[in-house]
N, C-alpha and C positions, 0 to 999 in steps of 0.2 A: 504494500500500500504506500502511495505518496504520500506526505507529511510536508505541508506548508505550516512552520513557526513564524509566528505572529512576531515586530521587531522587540515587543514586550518579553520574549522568552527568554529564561535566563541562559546564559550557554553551558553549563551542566546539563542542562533536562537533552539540549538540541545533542548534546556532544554523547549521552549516554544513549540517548535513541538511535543514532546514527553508528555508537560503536555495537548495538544490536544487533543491524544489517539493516534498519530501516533507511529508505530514503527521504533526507528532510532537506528543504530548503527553507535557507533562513530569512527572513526578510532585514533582519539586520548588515545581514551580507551582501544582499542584492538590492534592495531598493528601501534605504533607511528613508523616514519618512514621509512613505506614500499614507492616503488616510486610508482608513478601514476596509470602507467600500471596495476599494481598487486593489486589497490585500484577498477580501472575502475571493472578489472577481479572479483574480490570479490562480487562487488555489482551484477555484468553478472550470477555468481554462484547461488546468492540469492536471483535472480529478482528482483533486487532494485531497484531505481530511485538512482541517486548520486548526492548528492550537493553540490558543493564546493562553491570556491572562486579566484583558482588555475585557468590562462586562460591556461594553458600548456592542459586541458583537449578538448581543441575546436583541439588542433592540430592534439592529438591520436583520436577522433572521425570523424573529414573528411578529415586531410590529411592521416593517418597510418589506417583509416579506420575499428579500434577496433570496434568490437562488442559490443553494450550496450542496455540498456533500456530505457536509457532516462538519459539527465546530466542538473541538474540545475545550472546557473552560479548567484551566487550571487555577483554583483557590487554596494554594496549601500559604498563604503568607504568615511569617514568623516560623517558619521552619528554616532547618540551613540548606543550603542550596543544593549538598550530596542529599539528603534525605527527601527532597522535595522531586531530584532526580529520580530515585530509590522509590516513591511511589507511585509517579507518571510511568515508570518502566512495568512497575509491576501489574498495574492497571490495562497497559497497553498488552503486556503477555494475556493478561487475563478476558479483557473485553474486546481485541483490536476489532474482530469482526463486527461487533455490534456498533460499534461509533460513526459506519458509514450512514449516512441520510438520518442522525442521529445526532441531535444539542445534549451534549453528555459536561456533566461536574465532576471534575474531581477534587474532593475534601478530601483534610484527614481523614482515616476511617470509613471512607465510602467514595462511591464512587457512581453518581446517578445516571439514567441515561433515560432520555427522554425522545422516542422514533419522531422526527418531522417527514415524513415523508411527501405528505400533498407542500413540501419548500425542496424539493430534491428535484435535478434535474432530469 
């Protein structure tokens, strides 16, 4: 599965998914400061899943109702960066399948996933 990182991702989370085998492209790498929309669109173009960190991205998916594949929200804040690594990784072993055409949270401790499908391309 493709993995567009939002530029909000910390590079722990991008560096331990990628030494997984996953392919992630970062947007801090490629196009720091484009807005949201044009982040959502990008990962829409290359069938991605998108991970951020950014909740502005709950709004363009079920209020403005953009088109996507699937947006992962990572909320682990006040954790250290290895551990916040350490549960995005485990989450992604655990659910990867489920988070396409899917607005998925991950908290500590859980891990929600909610299907959008009538917002999926």
């Amino acid at each position: 599965m493709k993995i567009v990182a939002d530029e909000c991702m910390h590079a722990q989370i991008v560096q331990t998914l990628r030494a997984s085998g996953r392919d992630v492209t970062w947007i801090a790498e490629r196009a720091k400061g484009i807005q949201d929309s044009a982040v959502l669109e990008m990962s829409k173009l290359v069938n991605a899943l998108l991970i951020t960190c950014d909740l502005d991205f709950g709004e363009l998916v079920y209020r403005k109702k953009l088109a996507n594949h699937g947006v992962v929200l990572i909320r682990l804040s006040g954790l250290s960066e290895k551990l916040k690594a350490e549960i995005v990784l485990h989450a992604f072993d655990k659910h990867e399948s489920e988070f396409l055409n899917s607005f998925t949270v991950i908290e500590p401790g859980a891990t929600r996933i909610r299907q959008n499908i009538d917002l999926a391309i």
